[in-house]
C-alpha positions in Angstrom: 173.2 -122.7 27.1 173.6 -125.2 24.5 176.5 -125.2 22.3 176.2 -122.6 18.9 178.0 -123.0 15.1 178.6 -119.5 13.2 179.8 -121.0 9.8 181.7 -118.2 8.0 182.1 -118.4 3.9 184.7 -116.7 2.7 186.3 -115.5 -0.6 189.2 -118.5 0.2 187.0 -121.2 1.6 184.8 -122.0 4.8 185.5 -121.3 8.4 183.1 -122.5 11.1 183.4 -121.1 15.1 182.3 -123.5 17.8 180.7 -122.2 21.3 180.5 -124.3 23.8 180.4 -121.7 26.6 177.2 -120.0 25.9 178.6 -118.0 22.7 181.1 -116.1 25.0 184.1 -118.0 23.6 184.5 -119.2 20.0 186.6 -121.8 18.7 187.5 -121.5 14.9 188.4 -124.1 12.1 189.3 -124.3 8.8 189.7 -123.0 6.2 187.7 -126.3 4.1 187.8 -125.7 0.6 190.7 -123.3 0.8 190.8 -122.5 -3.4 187.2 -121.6 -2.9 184.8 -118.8 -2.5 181.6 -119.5 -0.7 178.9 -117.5 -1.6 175.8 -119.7 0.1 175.2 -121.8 3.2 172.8 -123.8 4.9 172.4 -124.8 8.4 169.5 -127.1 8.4 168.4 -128.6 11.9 165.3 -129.7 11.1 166.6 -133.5 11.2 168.1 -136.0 14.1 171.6 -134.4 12.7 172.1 -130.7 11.8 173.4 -130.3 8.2 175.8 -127.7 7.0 175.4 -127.0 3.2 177.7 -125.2 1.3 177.7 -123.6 -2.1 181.2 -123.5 -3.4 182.8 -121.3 -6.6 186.1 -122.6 -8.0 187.6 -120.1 -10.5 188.7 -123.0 -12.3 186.0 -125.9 -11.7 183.3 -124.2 -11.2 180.3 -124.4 -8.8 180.0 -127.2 -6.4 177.4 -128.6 -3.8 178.7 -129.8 -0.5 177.6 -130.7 2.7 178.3 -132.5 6.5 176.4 -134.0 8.9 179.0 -134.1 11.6 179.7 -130.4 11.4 182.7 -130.4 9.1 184.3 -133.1 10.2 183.7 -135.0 6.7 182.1 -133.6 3.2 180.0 -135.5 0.7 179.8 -133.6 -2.7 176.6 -133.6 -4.6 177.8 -133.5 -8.4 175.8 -131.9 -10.6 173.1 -131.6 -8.3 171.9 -128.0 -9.3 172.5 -128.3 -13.4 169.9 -126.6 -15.5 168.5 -128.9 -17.8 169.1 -129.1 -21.3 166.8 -126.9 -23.4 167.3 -123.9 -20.9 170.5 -122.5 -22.6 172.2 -122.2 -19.6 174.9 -123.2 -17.0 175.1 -122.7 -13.5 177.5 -119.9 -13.2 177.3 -119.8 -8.8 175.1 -121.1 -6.0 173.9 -117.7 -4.4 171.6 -119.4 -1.3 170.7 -122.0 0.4 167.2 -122.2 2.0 165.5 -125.2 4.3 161.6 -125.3 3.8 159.3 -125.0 6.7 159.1 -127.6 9.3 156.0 -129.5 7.9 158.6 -129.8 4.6 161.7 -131.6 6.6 163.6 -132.8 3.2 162.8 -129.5 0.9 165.8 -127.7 0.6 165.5 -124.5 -2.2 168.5 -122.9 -3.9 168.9 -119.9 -5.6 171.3 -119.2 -8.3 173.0 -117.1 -10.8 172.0 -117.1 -13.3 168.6 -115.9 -11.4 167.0 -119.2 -11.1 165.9 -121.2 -7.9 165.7 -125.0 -7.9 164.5 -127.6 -5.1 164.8 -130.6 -3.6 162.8 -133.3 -2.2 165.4 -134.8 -0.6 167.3 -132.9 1.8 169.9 -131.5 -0.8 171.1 -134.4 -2.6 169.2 -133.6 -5.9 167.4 -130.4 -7.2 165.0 -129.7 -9.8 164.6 -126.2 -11.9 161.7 -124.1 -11.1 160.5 -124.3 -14.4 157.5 -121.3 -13.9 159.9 -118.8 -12.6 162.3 -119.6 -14.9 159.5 -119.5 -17.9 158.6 -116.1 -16.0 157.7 -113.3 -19.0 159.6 -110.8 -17.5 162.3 -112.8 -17.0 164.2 -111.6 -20.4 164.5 -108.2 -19.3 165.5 -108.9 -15.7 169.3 -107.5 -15.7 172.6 -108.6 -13.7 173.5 -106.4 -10.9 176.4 -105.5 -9.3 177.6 -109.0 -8.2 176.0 -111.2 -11.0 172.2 -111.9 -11.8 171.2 -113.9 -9.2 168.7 -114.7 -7.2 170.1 -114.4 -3.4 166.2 -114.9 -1.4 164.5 -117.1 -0.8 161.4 -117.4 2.1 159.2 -119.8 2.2 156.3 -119.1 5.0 156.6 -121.2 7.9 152.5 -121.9 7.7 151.7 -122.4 4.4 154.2 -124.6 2.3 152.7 -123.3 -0.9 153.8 -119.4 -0.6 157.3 -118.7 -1.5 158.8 -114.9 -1.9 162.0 -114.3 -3.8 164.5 -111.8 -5.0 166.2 -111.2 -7.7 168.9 -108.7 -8.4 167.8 -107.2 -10.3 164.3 -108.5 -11.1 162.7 -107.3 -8.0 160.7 -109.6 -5.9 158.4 -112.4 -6.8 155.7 -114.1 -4.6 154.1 -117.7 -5.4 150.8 -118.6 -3.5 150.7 -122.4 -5.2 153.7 -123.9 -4.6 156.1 -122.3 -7.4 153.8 -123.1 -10.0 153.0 -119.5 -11.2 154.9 -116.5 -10.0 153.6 -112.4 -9.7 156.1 -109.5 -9.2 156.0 -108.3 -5.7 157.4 -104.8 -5.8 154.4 -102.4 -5.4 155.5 -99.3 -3.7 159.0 -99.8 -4.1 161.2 -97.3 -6.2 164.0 -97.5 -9.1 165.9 -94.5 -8.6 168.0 -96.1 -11.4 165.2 -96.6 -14.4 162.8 -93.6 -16.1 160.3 -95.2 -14.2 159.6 -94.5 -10.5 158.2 -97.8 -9.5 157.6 -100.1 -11.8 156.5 -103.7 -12.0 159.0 -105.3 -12.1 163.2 -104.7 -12.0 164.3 -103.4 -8.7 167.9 -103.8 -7.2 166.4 -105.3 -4.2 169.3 -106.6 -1.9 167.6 -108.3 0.9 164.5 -109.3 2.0 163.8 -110.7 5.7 160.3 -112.3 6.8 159.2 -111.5 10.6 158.9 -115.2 12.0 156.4 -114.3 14.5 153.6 -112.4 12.0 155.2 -114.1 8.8 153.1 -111.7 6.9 155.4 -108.8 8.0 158.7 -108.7 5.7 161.3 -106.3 6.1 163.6 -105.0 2.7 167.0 -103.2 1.8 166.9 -102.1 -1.5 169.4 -100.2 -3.9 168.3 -96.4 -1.8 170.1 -93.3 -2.4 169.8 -90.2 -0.7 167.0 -89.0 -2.8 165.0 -92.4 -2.5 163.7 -94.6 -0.5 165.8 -98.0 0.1 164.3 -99.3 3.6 161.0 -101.2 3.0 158.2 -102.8 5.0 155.4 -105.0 4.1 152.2 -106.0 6.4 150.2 -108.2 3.4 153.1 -110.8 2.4 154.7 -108.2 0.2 152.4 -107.3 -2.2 152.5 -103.4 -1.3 155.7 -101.8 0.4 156.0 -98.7 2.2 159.6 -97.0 3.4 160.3 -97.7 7.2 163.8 -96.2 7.1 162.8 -92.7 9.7 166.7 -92.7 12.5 168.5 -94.3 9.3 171.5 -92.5 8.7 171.5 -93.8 5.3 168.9 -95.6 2.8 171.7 -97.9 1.1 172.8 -101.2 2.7 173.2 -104.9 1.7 171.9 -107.1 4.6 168.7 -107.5 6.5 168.1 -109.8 8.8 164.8 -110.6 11.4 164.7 -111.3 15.1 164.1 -114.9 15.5 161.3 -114.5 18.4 160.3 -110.5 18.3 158.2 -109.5 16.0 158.9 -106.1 14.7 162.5 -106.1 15.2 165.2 -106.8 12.7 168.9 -105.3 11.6 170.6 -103.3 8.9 174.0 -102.1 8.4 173.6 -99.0 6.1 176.1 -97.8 3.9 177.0 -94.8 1.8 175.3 -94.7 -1.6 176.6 -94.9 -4.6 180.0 -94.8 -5.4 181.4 -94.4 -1.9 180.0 -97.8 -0.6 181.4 -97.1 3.0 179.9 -97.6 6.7 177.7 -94.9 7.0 179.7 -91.9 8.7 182.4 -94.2 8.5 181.7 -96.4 11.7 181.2 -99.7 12.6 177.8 -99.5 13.6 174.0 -101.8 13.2 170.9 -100.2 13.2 168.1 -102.3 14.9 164.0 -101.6 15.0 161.7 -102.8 17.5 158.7 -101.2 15.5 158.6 -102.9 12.7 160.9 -100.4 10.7 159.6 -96.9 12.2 162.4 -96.2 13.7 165.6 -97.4 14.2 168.9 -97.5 17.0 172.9 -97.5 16.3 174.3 -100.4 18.3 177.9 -99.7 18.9 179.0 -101.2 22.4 182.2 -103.4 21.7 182.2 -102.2 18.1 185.0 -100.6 16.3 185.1 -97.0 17.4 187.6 -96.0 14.9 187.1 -94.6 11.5 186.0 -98.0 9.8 185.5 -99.4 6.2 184.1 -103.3 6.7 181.4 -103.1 4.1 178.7 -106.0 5.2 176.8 -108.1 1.9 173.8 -109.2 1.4 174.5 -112.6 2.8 177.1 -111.5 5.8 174.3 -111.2 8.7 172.4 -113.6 10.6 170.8 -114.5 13.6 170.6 -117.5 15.1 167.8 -119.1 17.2 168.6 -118.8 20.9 167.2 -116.9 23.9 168.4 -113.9 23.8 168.9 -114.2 20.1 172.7 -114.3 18.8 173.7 -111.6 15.8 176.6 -112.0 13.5 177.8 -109.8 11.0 181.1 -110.4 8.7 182.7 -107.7 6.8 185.0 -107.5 3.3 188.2 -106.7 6.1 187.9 -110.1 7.0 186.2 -109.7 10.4 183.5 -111.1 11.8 181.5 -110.0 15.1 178.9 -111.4 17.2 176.5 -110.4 20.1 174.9 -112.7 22.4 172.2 -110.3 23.8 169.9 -109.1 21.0 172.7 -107.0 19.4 172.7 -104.8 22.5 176.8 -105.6 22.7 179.0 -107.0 20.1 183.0 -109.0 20.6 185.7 -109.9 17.9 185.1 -113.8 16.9 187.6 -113.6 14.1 190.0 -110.7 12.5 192.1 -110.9 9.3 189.9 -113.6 7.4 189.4 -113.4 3.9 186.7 -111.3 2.6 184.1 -112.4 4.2 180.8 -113.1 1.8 177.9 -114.9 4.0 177.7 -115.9 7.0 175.1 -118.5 9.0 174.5 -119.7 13.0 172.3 -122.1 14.6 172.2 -123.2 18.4 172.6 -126.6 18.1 170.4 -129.6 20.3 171.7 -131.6 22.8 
C-alpha cells in the first residue's frame, strides 16, 4: 500500500498524519499556523507533485491562502489571492473550501467563501477570479447567514463535464450551473425548510453538505438542517434538480457531514446528530451511519469507536475519504479527536486525541 496524508485543520492551526505502513500507523506533525483556524483544505494530486492548500483565519489578520508542494515541509502564501473586487461591497471574511476541478481541468482550483461567494482559478491556486453570475444571482439578497457564517462550504464540479458545477450555500440552498458558471438555477426541489412558512421553497435551505457519487456522478447525496418532524437526508438521481429523503435506519435526520465512497456507487457516510438545541451524537455515541443503497437504508458502524457516552460533534467539513482500495474514512470531532478506518468504515482506531477543535479534515493516498 502506498503511503497516505490525513491533513487535519484545526481551530489553532494545521496538523497533517503520515502513513507509511498501509494507514495502520500514523505519524503526526504540526501544528503550522499555530494562531490560526483552518476552516478549508485542498489535497490536489492531479499534478507530478501533490499540493496541500490551505485556507487560513487569523483573528487578527484575517484570511490567508497557503499552500506546499512538498507536504508541509515549506509554505508559499498567495496574498490577496481570493479579494472580491472593487464594486462588490465586500471583503473576504473566511475561506470556507477548497475544490480541484476534474481531471480534464488540471490547474482549476474553485473556492468558496463567506461571504457566500465562490471564485476560481486558472492556475492551480495562485490567483482566483469572483464568479461574477452567482454572485449577481437575484436571489442572492435574501440568502441569510447560518449558524457558522454565510458561506458557501460546496463545491462539485462533475468529473465528465467541466461545464456543470453544483454548490451550497448556507443558507441559500443549492445552486447548479450547466455552462460553466455563467448562469446559475436553484437546485432545491423537494427539499424542506422546517425553519421558513414555506415548506419547500425555491430557494433558502440550511443545506449542510452535499456529496456527488463518483461512479454515477448524477447521484448526489445531502444533509440538510432535519428535525424530527422533517426530512434532512436527501438523494438526487437527475444532478440535483429534484430531491427525495433517503434517511429510513437513521436514528436522527440532523447532521453536518456527508461524504461519498470513492469507488461504490450508492454508498456514502453521515454522522447524525440530535436536532436542534441539543446538537449531540445521536443517542449520545460515537457512531457513522453508512448506505450501500444509495440512501435507503443505512448501518451504525461502531467497531473501535468510543463506546462510552460521547459528545464529539463532527462539521460539515470534518469527514473524508480518501482514494485507496479499500477506501480510507476519517472523521474529526470538536473534542479534538480524529479517527480513521482503513476498510470501508467497517472498523475505526484513534489517529490523534486532545487536538484542538477539530473543523475539516482531508486524505489522499499519495503516488510513488
Amino acid at each position: 500500500m502506498r503511503d497516505a496524508i490525513l491533513a487535519i485543520g484545526t481551530r489553532k492551526g494545521l496538523f497533517l498524519a503520515r502513513s507509511r505502513d498501509g494507514r495502520a500507523t500514523w505519524q503526526m506533525q504540526g501544528p503550522y499556523f499555530g494562531a490560526n483556524a483552518v476552516y478549508a483544505i485542498g489535497v490536489d494530486v492531479r499534478g507530478e507533485q501533490t499540493r496541500l492548500s490551505v485556507g487560513t483565519s487569523s483573528e487578527h489578520w484575517g484570511p490567508s491562502l497557503l499552500h506546499s508542494d512538498d507536504l508541509g515541509t515549506s509554505w508559499q502564501e498567495a496574498v490577496d489571492a481570493v479579494r472580491f473586487p472593487e464594486g462588490t461591497d465586500a471583503a473576504l471574511a473566511r475561506i470556507w473550501q477548497l475544490q480541484p476541478a476534474g481531471a480534464d481541468q488540471p490547474d482549476v482550483v474553485y473556492a468558496g467563501a463567506e461571504p457566500a461567494a465562490l471564485f476560481r482559478s486558472d492556475d492551480r491556486g495562485r490567483t482566483f477570479t469572483l464568479v461574477e453570475a452567482l454572485w449577481r444571482h437575484p436571489t442572492r439578497s435574501r440568502w441569510a447567514p447560518g449558524y457558522g457564517g454565510e458561506c458557501l462550504h460546496t463545491v462539485l464540479p462533475h468529473p465528465d463535464d467541466p461545464d456543470t458545477i453544483v454548490v451550497a450555500v448556507s443558507t441559500g440552498g443549492a445552486f447548479r450551473s450547466t455552462d460553466g458558471g455563467l448562469t446559475w438555477t436553484p437546485a432545491n426541489t423537494g427539499i424542506e425548510t422546517p425553519f421558513l412558512p414555506e415548506a419547500s421553497p425555491e430557494f433558502g435551505q440550511c443545506v449542510h453538505k452535499i456529496a456527488r457519487d463518483p461512479v454515477r456522478p448524477e447521484q448526489m447525496f445531502l444533509q440538510n438542517h432535519g428535525r424530527t418532524d422533517s426530512a434532512g437526508v436527501y438523494r438526487s438521481t437527475d444532478g440535483g434538480l429534484t430531491w427525495t429523503p433517503a434517511s429510513d435506519g437513521l436514528p436522527h435526520q440532523f447532521g453536518f457531514p456527508v461524504a461519498a465512497h470513492p469507488h461504490r456507487s450508492g454508498t456514502a457516510y453521515l454522522f447524525p446528530l440530535v436536532a436542534d438545541a441539543d446538537r449531540v451524537p445521536a443517542e449520545r455515541r460515537c457512531r457513522v451511519y453508512r448506505t450501500t443503497d444509495a440512501g435507503r437504508s443505512w448501518d451504525a458502524l461502531a467497531d473501535g469507536l468510543p463506546a462510552a457516552p460521547h459528545y464529539g460533534v463532527v462539521l460539515r467539513d470534518a469527514m473524508c475519504l480518501d482514494q485507496g482500495t479499500p477506501a480510507g474514512v476519517y472523521f474529526g470531532n470538536r473534542n479534538g479527536e480524529v479517527y480513521a478506518s482503513r476498510d470501508d468504515g467497517d472498523s475505526w482506531a484513534l489517529v490523534a486525541g486532545h487536538l484542538p477543535d477539530v473543523l475539516c479534515v482531508r486524505a489522499a493516498v499519495l503516488e510513488g
